[in-house]
N, C-alpha and C positions, 0 to 999 in steps of 0.2 A: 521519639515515640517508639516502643518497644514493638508493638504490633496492629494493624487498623483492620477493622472487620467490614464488610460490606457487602454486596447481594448482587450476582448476575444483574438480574431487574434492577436494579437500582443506577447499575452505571449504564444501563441499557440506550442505546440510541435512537434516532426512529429508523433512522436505516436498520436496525436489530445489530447493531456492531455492540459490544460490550467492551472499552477498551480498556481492560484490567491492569496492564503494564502501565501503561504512560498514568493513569489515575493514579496507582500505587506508588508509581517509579521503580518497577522491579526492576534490580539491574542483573541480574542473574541468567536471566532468561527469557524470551519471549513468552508470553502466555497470553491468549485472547479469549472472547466467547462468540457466539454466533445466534443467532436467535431469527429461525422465521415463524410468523403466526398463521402463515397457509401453507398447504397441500403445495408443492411444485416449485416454490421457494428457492431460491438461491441460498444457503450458509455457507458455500466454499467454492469462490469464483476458483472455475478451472485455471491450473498454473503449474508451475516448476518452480524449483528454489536455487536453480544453478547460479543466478547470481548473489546471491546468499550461504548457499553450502549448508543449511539449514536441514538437521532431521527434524521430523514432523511427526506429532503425536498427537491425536485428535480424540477427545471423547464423547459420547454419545451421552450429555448429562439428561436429556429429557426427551419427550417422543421418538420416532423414529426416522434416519436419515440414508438416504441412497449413495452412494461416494462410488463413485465410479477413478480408479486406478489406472495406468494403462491402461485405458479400457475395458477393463474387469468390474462390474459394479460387485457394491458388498454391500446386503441389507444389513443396516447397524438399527438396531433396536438400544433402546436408552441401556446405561451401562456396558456396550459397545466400547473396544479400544480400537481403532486402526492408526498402526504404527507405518509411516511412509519412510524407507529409512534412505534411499540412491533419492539424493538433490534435483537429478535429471527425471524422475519419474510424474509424469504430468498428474493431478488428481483434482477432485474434486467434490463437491457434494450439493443435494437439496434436498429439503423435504419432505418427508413420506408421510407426513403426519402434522396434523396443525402444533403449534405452539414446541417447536424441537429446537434442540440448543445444543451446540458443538462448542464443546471445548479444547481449544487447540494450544500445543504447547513446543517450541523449536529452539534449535541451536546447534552451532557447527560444534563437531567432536572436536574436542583438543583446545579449544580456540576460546576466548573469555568472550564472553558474550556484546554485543553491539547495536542496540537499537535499528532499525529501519526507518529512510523517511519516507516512507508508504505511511506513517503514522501519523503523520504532515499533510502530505499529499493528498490523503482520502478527504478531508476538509476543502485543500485547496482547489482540486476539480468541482466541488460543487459551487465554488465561489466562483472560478475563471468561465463555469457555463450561465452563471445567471449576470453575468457582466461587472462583478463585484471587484474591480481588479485592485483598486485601493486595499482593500481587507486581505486580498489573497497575497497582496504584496507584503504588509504589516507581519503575515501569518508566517511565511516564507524567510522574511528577514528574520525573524526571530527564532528562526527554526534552524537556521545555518551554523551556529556552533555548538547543534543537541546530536551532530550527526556526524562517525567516522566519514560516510556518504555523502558527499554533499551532491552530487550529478543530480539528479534529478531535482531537486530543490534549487538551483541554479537554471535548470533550462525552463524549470514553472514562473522561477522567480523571472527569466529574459519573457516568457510569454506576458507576464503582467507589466510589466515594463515597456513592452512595444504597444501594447493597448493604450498604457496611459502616454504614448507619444515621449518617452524616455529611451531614444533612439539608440545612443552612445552605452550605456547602462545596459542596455535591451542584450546588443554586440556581444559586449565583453563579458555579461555572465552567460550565454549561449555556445561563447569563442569559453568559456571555463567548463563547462557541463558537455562539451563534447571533448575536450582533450580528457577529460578524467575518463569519461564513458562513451566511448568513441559509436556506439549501436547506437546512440542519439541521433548521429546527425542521419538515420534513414527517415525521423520524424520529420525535422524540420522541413523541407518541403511543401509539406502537403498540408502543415499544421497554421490552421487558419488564425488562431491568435496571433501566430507572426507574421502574417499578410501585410500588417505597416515596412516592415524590414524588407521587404523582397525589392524593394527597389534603390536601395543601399548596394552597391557591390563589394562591401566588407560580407554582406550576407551569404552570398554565393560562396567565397575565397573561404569561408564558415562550414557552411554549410555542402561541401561538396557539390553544389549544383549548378 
């Protein structure tokens, strides 16, 4: 297929996620959309892209949105560009106006681009909080060779794994999501999905605790 046309609204989620890339499969570049339909709204959970290396380029396709930068907010009015260009720079954004829609677009300089499995993830958090651990495990497994990254998708995939009582499984992908990305194991502790595991002492000898 030479080219596919289709509509913000159209790929729109109820969360107001518009996920442009993965619908597409752009592999080029990241590009998202954002959509809130109220006043105060969340469009851009506050963040940094240091583990990413990601510049960030966000447009103001419709109403108006607040974005607060290191702490500098900037009133973006539709047609609005703020360009976030240091990885390490926290930002964010809501809405200032009903029905306002951010378009965001990133990629590390120099470097061929790489999907994120935040693109995964955002799914599987809302399946691992309503107990859906079957689906978020299916979601996960199938997610694991769409991703340079696999760490996080490995420590969602050991969280659903210790629910469904897959003990040995639970372990080893936990014992693999923190040798890749070692700032995990300050989660596991206190992370209640893996409450079956804590009384394994493979857990602890894991989990630093």
């Amino acid at each position: 297929m030479k080219y596919e046309a289709t509509s913000i609204r159209d790929l729109e989620r109820p969360d107001g996620w518009s996920p442009i890339r993965p619908a597409l499969d752009v592999r080029g570049f990241g590009i998202n959309a954002w959509t809130a339909h109220e006043p105060g709204a969340s469009l851009i959970p506050a963040h940094d892209e240091r583990p990413s290396g990601h510049e960030e380029l966000y447009i103001v396709a419709s109403g108006r949105a607040t974005f607060t930068v290191e702490g500098e907010e900037v009133d973006a009015a539709a047609g609005t560009i703020v360009f976030v260009r240091d990885p390490e720079a926290r930002r964010g954004a809501v809405a200032a106006e009903p029905e306002t829609t951010v378009v965001s677009v990133g990629g590390k300089p120099g470097e061929a681009f790489e999907p994120g499995a935040w693109e995964t993830n955002r799914d599987v958090f809302a399946l691992l909080d309503s107990g859906r651990y079957v689906e978020a495990k299916r979601l996960l497994t199938a997610a694991l060779d769409r991703y340079a990254d696999r760490s996080t998708l490995l420590y969602n995939l050991a969280c659903a794994e210790a629910q469904l009582g897959e003990t040995d499984a639970a372990l080893d992908h936990l014992r693999s999501a923190i040798a890749a990305r070692p700032s995990l194991a300050e989660y596991a502790p206190d992370d209640a999905d893996l409450e079956p595991l804590r009384g394994d002492p493979r857990f602890a000898e894991i989990a630093g605790s």
